[in-house]
C-alpha positions in Angstrom: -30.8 43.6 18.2 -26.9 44.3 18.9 -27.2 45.5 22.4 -23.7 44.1 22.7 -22.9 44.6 26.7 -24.6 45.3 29.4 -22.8 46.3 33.2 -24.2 46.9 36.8 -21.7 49.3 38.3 -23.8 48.7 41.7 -27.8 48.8 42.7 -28.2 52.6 41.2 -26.0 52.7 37.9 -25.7 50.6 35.0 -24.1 51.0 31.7 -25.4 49.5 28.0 -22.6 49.4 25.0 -24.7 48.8 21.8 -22.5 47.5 18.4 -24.0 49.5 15.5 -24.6 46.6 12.6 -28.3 47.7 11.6 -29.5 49.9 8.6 -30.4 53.3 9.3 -34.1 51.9 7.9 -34.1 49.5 10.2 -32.8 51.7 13.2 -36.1 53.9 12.5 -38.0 51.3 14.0 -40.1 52.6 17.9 -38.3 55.4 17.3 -39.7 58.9 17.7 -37.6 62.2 17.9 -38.6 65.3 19.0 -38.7 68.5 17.0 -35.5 69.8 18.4 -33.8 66.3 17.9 -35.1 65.7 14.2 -33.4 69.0 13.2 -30.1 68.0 15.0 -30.6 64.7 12.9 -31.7 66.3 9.8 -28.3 68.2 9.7 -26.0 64.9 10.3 -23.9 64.1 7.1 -22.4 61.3 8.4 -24.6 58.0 7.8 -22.4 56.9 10.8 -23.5 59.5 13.3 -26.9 59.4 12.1 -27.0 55.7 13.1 -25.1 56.3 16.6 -27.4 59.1 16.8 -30.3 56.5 16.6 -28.6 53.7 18.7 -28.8 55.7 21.6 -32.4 56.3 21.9 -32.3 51.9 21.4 -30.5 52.3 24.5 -32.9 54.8 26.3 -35.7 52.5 25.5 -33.9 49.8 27.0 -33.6 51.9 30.7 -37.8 52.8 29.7 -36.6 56.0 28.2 -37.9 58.0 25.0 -36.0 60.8 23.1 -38.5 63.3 25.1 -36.8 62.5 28.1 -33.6 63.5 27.4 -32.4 67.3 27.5 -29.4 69.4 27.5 -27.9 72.1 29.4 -26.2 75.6 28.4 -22.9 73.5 28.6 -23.9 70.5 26.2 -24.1 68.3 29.1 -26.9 65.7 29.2 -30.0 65.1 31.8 -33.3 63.6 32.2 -35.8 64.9 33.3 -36.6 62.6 36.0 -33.3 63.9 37.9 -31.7 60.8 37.1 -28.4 61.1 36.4 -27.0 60.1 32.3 -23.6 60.1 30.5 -23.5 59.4 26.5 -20.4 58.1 24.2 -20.4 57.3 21.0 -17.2 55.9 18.9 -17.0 54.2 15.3 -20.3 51.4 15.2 -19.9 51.5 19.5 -22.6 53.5 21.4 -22.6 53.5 24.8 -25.0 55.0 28.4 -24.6 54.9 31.4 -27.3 55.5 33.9 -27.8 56.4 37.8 -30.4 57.2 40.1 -27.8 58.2 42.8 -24.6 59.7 41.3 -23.0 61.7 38.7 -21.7 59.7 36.0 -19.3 59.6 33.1 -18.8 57.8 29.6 -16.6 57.1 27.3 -15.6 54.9 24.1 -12.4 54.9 22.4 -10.8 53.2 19.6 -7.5 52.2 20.4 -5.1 54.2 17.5 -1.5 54.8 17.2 -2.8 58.6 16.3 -3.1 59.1 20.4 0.8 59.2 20.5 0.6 62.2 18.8 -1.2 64.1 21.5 -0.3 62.3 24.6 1.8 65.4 25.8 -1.5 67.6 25.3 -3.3 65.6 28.1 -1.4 63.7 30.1 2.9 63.5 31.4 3.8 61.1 28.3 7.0 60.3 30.2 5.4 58.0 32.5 4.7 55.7 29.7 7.3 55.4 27.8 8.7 52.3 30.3 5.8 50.3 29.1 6.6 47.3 26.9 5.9 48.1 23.2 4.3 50.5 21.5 0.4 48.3 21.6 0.8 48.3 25.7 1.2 52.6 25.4 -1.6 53.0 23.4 -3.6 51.2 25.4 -2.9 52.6 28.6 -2.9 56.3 26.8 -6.4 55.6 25.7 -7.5 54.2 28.8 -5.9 57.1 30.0 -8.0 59.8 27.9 -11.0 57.8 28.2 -10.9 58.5 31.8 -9.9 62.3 31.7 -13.2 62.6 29.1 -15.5 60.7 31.2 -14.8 63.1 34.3 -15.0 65.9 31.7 -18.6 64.8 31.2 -19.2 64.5 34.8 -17.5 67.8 36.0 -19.5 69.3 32.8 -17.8 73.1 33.1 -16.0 74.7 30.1 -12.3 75.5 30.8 -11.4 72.3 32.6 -7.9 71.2 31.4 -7.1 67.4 30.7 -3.4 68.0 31.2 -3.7 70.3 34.0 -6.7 69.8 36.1 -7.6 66.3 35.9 -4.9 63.9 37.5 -5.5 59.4 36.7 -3.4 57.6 39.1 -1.6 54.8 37.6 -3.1 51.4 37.6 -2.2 47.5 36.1 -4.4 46.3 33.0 -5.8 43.5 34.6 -7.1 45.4 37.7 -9.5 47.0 35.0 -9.8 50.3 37.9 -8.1 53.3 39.2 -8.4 56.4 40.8 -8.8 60.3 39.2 -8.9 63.8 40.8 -10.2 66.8 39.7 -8.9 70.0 41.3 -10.4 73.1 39.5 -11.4 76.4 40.4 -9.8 76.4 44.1 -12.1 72.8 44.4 -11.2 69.3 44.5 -13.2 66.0 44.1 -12.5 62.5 43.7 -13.6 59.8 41.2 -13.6 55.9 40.7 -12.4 54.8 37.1 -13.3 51.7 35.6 -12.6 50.5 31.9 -12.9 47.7 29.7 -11.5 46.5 26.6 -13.2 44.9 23.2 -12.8 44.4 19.8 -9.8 47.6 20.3 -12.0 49.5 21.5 -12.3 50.8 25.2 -14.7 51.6 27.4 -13.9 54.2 29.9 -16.8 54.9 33.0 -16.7 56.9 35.9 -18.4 57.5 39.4 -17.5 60.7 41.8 -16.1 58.9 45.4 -18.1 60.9 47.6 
């Protein structure tokens, strides 16, 4: 069973990152989908987003969870129905949750591809990167970078929030694996604390608001 890593943010939230090896058969297994959910899955091409699809109720199970739990809003935004709060991420063969009984949360897995130089200028001031020291250290940070800016996207949960314009990441080191975000949308602003990881180039992206 490739639950691959599991982290306690603090004594309400928690995160699970599963590693999708499995076959789809086998992925089938104490799983049970609800009508609405077997037509979402019925209309998947991809065998790789039928499988992430799939992972992520392993992971539900794993927090006592089943698929019935688990609804949407009008925005796309994910709840359960206990009030507790959930975020959901899936990249490649990585699937991630996070969970809190307390706060709002965000998720977000990335693979780490030269393709985000493309459209670093559409999310975030490129120029502040380019003094980093090779092209591997600016992708990083770039996709630590967007992780972060999706993961409060999830959080904030409103259509019409810009990356580039209304979600600000303070600058941080690699190894201090944290930073800081704001939002200010709307006339509003709130606060966030950003913490990543990195695996396998892939990275993990999760957020908390700092109330």
């Amino acid at each position: 069973m490739p639950l691959y890593k599991t982290i306690t943010v603090n004594d309400e939230t928690s995160l699970a990152i599963w590693k999708v090896e499995e076959t789809e058969e086998k992925l089938w297994e104490r799983i049970e989908l609800t009508p609405h959910c077997q037509n979402r899955f019925n209309g998947m091409k991809s065998e790789l987003h039928r499988k992430a699809f799939l992972s992520i109720r392993h992971l539900l199970a794993g927090y006592g969870y089943v698929d019935s739990d688990l609804v949407y809003d009008e925005n796309g935004k994910p709840h359960l129905r206990d009030g507790n709060f959930i975020s959901i991420t899936h990249s490649h063969n990585f699937t991630g949750i996070i969970i809190s009984t307390t706060e709002h949360v965000g998720i977000d897995i990335e693979m780490q591809r030269d393709k985000i130089l493309r459209i670093a200028h559409k999310f975030t001031p490129f120029e502040e990167y380019k003094t980093l020291a090779n092209t591997a250290a600016i992708v990083r940070k770039l996709t630590i970078v967007w992780g972060a800016k999706e993961s409060l996207y999830k959080i904030y949960g409103h259509r019409g929030l810009s990356f580039l314009h209304h979600i600000d990441v303070q600058d941080f080191r690699f190894d201090t694996k944290n930073t800081t975000a704001q939002i200010i949308f709307n006339g509003n602003m709130s606060n966030y604390k950003v913490r990543f990881l990195e695996f396998e180039d892939f990275t993990c992206v999760y957020s908390t608001r700092d109330n």
